[in-house]
RODO-2510 file (C-alpha; in nm, 4 decimals, decimal comma):
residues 300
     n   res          X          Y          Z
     1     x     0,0000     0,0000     0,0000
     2     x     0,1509     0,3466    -0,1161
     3     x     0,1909     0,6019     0,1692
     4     x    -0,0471     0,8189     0,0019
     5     x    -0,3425     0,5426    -0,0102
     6     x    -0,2123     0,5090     0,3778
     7     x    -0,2878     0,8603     0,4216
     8     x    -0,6269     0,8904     0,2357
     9     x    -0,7822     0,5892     0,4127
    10     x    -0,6828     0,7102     0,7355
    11     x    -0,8037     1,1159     0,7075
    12     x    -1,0864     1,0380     0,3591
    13     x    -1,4005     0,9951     0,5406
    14     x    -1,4890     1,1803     0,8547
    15     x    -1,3636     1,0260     1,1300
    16     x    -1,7148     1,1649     1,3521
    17     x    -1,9090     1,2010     1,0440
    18     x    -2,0741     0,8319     1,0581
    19     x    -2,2086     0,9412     1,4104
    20     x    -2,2046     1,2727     1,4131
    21     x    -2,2947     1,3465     1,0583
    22     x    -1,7944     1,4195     1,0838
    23     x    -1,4563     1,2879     0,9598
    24     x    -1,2660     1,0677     0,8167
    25     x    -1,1214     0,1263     1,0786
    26     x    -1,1358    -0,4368     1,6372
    27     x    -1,2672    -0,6960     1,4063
    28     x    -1,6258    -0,7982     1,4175
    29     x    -1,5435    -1,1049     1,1947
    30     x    -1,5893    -1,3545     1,4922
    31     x    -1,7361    -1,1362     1,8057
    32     x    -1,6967    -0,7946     1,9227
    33     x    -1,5970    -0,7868     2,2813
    34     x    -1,7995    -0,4457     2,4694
    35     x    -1,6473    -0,2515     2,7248
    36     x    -1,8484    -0,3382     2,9443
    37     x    -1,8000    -0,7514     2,8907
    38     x    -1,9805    -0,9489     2,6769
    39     x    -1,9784    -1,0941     2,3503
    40     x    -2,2158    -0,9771     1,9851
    41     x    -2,1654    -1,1545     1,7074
    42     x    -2,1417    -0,9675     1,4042
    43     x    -2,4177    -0,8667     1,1505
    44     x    -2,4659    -0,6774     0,8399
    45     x    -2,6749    -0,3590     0,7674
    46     x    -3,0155    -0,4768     0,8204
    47     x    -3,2987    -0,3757     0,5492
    48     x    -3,4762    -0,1002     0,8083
    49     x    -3,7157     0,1849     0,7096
    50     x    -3,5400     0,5263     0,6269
    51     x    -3,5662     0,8491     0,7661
    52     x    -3,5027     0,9542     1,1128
    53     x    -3,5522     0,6919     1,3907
    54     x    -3,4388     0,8699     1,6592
    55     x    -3,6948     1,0346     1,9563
    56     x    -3,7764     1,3837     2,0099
    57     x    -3,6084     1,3905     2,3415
    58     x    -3,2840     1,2594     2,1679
    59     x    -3,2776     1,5669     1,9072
    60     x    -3,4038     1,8031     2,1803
    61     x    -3,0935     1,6994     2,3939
    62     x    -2,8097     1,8036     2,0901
    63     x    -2,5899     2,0632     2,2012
    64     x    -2,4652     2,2390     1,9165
    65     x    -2,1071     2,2771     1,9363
    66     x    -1,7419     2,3224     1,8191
    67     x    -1,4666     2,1088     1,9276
    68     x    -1,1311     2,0856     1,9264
    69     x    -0,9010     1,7629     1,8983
    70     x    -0,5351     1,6657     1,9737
    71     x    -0,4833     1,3301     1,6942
    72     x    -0,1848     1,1538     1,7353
    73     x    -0,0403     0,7792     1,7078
    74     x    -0,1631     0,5357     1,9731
    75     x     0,0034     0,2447     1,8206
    76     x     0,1086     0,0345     1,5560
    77     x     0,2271    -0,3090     1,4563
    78     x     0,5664    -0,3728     1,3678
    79     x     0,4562    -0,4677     1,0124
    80     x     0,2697    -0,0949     1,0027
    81     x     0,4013     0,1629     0,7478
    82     x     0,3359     0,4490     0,9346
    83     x     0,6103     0,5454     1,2785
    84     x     0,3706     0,8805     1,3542
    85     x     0,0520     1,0625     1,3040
    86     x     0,0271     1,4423     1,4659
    87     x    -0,2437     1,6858     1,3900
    88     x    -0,5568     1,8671     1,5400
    89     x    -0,9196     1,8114     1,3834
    90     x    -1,1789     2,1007     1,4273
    91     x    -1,5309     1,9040     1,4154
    92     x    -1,8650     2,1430     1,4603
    93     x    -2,2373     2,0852     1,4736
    94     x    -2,4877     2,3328     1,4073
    95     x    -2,8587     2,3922     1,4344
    96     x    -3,0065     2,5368     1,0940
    97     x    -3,3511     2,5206     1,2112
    98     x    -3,4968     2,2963     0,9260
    99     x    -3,1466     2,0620     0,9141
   100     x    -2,8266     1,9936     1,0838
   101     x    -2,5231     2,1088     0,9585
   102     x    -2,1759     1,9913     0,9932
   103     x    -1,7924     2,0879     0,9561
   104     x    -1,4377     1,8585     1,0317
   105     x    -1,1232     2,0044     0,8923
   106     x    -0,8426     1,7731     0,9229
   107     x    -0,4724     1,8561     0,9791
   108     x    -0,3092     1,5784     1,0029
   109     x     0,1291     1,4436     0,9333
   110     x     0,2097     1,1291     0,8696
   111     x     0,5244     0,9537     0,9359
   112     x     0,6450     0,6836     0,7487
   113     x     0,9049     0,3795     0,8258
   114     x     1,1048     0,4650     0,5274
   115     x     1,1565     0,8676     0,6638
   116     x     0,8857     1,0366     0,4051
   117     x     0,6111     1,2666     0,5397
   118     x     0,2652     1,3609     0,4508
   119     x     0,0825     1,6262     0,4932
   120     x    -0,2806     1,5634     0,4750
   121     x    -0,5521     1,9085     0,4989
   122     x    -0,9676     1,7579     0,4298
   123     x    -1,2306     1,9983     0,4514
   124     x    -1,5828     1,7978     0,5043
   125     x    -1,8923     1,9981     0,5637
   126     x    -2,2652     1,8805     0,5186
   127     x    -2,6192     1,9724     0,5931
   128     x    -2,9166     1,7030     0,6544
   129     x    -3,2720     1,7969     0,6647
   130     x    -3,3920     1,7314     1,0565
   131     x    -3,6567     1,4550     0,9130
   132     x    -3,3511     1,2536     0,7751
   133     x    -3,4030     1,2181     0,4261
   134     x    -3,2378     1,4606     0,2393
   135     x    -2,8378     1,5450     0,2302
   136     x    -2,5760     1,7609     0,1041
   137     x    -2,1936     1,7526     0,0964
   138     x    -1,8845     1,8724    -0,0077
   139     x    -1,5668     1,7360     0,1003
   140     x    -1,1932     1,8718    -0,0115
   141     x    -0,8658     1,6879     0,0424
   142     x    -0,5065     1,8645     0,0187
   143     x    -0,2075     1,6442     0,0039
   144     x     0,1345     1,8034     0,0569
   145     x    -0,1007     2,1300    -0,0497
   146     x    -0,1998     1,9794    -0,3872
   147     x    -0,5713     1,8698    -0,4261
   148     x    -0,6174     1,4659    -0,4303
   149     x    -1,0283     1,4482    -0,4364
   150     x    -1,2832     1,6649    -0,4098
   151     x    -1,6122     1,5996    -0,3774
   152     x    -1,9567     1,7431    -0,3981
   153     x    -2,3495     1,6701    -0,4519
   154     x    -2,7102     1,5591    -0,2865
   155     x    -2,8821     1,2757    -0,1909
   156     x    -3,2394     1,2253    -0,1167
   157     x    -3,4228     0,9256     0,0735
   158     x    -3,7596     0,8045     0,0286
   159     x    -3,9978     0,7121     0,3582
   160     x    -3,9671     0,3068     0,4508
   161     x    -3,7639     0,2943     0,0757
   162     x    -3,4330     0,3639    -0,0597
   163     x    -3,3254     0,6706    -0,2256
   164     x    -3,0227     0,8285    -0,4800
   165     x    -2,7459     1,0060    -0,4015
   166     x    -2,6401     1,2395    -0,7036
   167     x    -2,2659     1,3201    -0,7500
   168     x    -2,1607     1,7035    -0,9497
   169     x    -1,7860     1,6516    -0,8190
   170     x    -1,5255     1,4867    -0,9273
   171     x    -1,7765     1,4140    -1,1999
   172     x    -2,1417     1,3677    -1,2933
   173     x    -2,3054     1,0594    -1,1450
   174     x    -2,6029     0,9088    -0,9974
   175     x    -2,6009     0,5873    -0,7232
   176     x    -2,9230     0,4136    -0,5747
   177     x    -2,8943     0,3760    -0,2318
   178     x    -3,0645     0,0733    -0,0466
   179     x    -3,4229     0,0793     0,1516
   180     x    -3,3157     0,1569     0,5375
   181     x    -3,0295     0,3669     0,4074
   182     x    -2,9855     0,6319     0,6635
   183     x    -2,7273     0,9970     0,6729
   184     x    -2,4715     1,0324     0,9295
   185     x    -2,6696     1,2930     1,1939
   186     x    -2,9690     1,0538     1,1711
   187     x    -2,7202     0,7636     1,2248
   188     x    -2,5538     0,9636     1,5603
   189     x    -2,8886     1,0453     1,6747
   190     x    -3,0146     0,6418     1,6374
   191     x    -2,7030     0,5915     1,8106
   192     x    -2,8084     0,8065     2,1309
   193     x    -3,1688     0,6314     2,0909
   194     x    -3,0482     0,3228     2,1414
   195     x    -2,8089     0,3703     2,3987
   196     x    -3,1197     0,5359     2,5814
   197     x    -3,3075     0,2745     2,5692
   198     x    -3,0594     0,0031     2,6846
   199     x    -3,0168    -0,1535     2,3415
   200     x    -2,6622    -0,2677     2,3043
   201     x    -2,6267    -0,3667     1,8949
   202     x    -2,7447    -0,2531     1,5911
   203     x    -2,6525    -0,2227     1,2009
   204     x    -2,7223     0,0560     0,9382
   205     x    -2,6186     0,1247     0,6030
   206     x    -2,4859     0,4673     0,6086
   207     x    -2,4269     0,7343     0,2967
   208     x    -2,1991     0,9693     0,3994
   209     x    -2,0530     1,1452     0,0744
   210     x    -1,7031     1,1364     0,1538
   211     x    -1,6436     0,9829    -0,1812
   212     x    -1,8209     0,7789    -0,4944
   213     x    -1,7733     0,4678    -0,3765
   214     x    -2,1653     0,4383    -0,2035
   215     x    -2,2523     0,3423     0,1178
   216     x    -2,1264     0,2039     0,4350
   217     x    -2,2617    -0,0749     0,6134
   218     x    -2,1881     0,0040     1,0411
   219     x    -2,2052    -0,2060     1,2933
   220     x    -2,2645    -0,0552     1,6178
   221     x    -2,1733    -0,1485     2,0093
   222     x    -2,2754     0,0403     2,2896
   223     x    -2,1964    -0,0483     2,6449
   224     x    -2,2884     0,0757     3,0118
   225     x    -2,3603     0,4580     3,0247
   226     x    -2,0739     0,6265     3,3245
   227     x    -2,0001     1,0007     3,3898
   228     x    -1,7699     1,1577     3,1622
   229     x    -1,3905     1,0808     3,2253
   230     x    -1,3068     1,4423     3,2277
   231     x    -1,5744     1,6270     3,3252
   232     x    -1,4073     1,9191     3,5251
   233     x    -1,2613     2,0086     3,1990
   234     x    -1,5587     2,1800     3,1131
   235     x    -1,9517     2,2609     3,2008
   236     x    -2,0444     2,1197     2,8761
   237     x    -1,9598     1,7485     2,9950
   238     x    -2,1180     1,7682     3,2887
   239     x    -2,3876     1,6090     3,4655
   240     x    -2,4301     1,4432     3,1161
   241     x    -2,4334     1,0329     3,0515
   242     x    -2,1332     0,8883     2,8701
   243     x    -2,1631     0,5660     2,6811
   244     x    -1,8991     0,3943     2,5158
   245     x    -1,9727     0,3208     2,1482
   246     x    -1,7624     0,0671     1,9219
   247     x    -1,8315     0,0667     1,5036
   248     x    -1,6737    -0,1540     1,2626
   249     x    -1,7244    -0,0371     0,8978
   250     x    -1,7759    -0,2205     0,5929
   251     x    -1,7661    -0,1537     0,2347
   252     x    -2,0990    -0,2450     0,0698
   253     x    -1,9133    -0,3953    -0,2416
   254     x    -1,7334    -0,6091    -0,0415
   255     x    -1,8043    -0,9598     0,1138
   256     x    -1,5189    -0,9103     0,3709
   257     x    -1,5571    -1,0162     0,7436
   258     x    -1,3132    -0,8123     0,8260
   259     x    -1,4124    -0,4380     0,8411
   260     x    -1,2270    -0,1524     0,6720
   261     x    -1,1558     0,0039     1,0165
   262     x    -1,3111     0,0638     1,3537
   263     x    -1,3926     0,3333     1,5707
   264     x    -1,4055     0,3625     1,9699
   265     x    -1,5226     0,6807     2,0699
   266     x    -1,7009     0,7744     2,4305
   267     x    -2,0388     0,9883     2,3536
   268     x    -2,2076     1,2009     2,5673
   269     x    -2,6130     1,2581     2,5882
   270     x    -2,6078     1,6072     2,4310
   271     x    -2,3592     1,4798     2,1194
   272     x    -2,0460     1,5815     2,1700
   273     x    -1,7550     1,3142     2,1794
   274     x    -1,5268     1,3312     2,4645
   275     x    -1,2443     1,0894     2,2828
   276     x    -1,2132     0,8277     1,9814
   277     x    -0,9653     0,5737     1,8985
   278     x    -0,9425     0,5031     1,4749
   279     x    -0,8443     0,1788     1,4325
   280     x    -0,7055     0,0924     1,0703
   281     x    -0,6161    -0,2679     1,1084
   282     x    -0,1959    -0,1790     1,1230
   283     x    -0,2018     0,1489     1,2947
   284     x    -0,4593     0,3608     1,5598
   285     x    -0,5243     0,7171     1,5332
   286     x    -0,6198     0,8721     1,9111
   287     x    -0,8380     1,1810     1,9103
   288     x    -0,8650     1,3776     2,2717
   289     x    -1,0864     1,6182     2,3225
   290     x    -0,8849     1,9446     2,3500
   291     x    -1,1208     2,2632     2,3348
   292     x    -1,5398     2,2706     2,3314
   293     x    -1,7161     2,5886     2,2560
   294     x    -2,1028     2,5704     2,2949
   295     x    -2,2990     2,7422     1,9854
   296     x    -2,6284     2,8801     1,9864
   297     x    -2,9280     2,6282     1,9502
   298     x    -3,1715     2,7714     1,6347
   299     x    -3,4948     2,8897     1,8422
   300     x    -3,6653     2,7747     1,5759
***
């Protein structure tokens, strides 16, 4: 694998955009160990209505924000390409009244066994309709300051169906999605639902834009709600349940066990996502939470 398909697997798709509509890899092939104990076996994107699942109380709970993370290496194998990853990714979520929007900017240097660097800048912002079932993105990737994708369009979903996602960048193009399909805020805020209602495993197929490739199938672990680890950081985490949340993504085109990489984050009640561990098979990316910034809800 070139360094530079190292780099755009690890930064390409937003890291916080499958839960939190954003970004940019523990195996669910036999059984996915929670944090909490236990064993789920692994399953595949069920075929589930579309549109937004999630309850009124869970939306109502959001807390539109801005955050700030501190991504660096947490380890890798000896047989791992990469020695080092440093950078800081800006992730915000916004009320627009009728729809959610989102922003993650990326600034992230890789380190290579061989001595070579990479810089790697991705600019991902999106807006989804509040009933789930219509989406916009752009996303815009910078390696060593020269542009490597960029990517723009719509998607739509039809109610208990599938939908289309239409494509104007890097060129014209139109994909079906599947029936249960679901965007990435509508995916965050199922997320939260379940979690609130003590329901430890589920499985969506999840459009996201971040390239032409299609859809995601994730599966999703949640274990046993706690406080926040660092609550006296800030008033924004506290007095707010914590639950530790474990994906595993899959290509749709692909009839892999193995995921394409996992993600291990700790979310809070009101959204926001205290830390996440990126796990891309070889090497794992750790995201702290360095800076939060409440924004203002819409009023709407």
């Amino acid at each position: 694998m070139s360094n530079r398909r190292i780099a755009r697997r690890s930064a390409g798709r937003p890291l916080w955009g499958k839960l939190l509509g954003a970004a940019t890899g523990v195996a669910l092939g036999a059984a996915v160990t929670l944090v909490g104990g236990g064993t789920v076996a692994p399953a595949r994107a069920a075929t589930l209505p579309s549109a937004l699942p999630s309850s009124s109380e869970v939306a109502a709970a959001i807390q539109p924000h801005r955050a700030i993370y501190t991504m660096s290496l947490l380890s890798a194998r000896n047989s791992s390409k990469v020695s080092d990853v440093r950078g800081r990714m800006m992730f915000e979520w916004a009320d627009a009244c009728d729809g959610w929007t989102t922003e993650q900017r990326f600034q992230l240097r890789f380190v290579y066994s061989e001595g070579d660097e990479m810089a790697m800048n991705t600019n991902y912002t999106t807006w989804e309709a509040k009933d789930g079932l219509r989406y916009r993105f752009n996303v815009r990737k910078l390696i060593n300051g020269e542009v490597d994708d960029d990517v723009r369009g719509e998607a739509n979903l039809i109610p208990n169906g599938g939908g289309t996602a239409r494509f104007t960048k890097p060129e014209p193009q139109e994909i079906a999605l599947p029936a249960g399909a679901m965007f990435p805020t509508a995916h965050t805020l199922a997320i939260l639902d379940h979690a609130r209602r003590g329901e430890n495993f589920f499985s969506r197929t999840i459009f996201d834009g971040a390239d032409a490739e299609g859809a995601t199938e994730v599966s999703t672990v949640i274990g046993q709600p706690g406080p926040a680890k660092d609550a006296a950081k800030d008033a924004l985490l506290r007095d707010a349940k914590t639950w530790p949340v474990r994906m595993a993504f899959f290509p749709t085109h692909s009839d892999s066990a193995q995921p394409e990489y996992e993600m291990s984050l700790r979310l809070l009640q009101n959204g926001i996502a205290e830390s996440m561990q990126i796990d891309y098979g070889d090497f794992t990316v750790n995201a702290i939470l360095e800076k939060i910034e409440a924004l203002p809800r819409s009023g709407c």
